[in-house]
N, C-alpha and C positions, 0 to 999 in steps of 0.2 A: 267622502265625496262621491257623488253620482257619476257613474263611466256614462260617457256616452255612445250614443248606437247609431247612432244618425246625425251626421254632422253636414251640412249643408253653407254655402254662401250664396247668401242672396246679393245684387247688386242692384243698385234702383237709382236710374239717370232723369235728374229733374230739367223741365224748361225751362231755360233760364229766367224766365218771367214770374214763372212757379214757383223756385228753389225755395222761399223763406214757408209757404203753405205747407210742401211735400217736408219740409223740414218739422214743421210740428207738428205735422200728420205722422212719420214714423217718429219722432222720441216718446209721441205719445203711446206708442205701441209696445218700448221695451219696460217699463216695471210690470204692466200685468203680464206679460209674457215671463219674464223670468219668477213670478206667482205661481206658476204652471207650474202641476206636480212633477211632468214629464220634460221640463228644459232642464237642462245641465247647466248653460250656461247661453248668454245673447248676449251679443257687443256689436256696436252699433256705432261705424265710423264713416270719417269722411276722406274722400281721395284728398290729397298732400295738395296734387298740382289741378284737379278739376273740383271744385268744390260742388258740382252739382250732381258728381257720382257720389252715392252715399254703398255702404256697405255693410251686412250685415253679416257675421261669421255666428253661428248657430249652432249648439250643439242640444240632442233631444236624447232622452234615454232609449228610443226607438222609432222607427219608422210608424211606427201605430201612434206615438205620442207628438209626432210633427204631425199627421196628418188632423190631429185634433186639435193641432195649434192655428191650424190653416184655418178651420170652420167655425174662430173663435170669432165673437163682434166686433170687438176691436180692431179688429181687420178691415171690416167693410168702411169705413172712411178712403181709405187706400182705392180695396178693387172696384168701388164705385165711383171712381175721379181718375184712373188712371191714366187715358187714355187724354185727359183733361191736361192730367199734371207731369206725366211722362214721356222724355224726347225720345225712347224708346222700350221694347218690351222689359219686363222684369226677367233677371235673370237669375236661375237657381241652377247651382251644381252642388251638384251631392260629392262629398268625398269618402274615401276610406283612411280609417287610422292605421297608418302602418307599422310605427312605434306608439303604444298607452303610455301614459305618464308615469306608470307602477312599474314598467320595465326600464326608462331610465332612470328612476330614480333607485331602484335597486342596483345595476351596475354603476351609478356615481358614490353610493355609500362605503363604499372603501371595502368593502367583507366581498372578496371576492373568493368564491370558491376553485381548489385548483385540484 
């Protein structure tokens, strides 16, 4: 599996008017994005209690390989309408991994060294 290096969540709040557009405007965005030599992984969900937050949890093998995800086409449907179809700014925050998955899954396999 691909680590990733850049993990990001995006969040993207539709006008209520707009929700079903801005809705097949981003599903249309996640199989060529996770095509991308550089995604890890893109999951692409919707808030529980406001259906018109949508949210996008993002993992990229690097920083170089989001910023190549951003300048892809498939995008431009989005930042050409958003100000159309968004009751407010997009929002990204970059996180850091502060446990990998290769170090819990190492202390859960029972071979503990003493």
């Amino acid at each position: 599996m691909k680590r990733p290096g850049c993990t990001i969540i995006g969040t993207v709040v539709a006008k209520p008017e707009k929700r079903e557009e801005l809705l097949r405007i981003l599903a249309a965005q996640v199989a060529p994005t996770r095509a991308e030599p550089g995604c890890v992984s893109y999951d692409f969900h919707c808030d529980e209690m406001n259906p018109c937050v949508f949210v996008f949890y993002e993992n990229f093998r690097s920083r170089e390989a989001l910023d190549e995800h951003l300048k892809m086409p498939y995008l431009r449907p989005l930042m050409d309408q958003v100000d159309e179809l968004c009751a407010e700014p997009i929002a990204i925050r970059h996180l850091i991994m502060l446990v990998d998955r290769d170090a819990r899954s190492e202390r859960g396999n029972g071979d503990h060294k003493t």
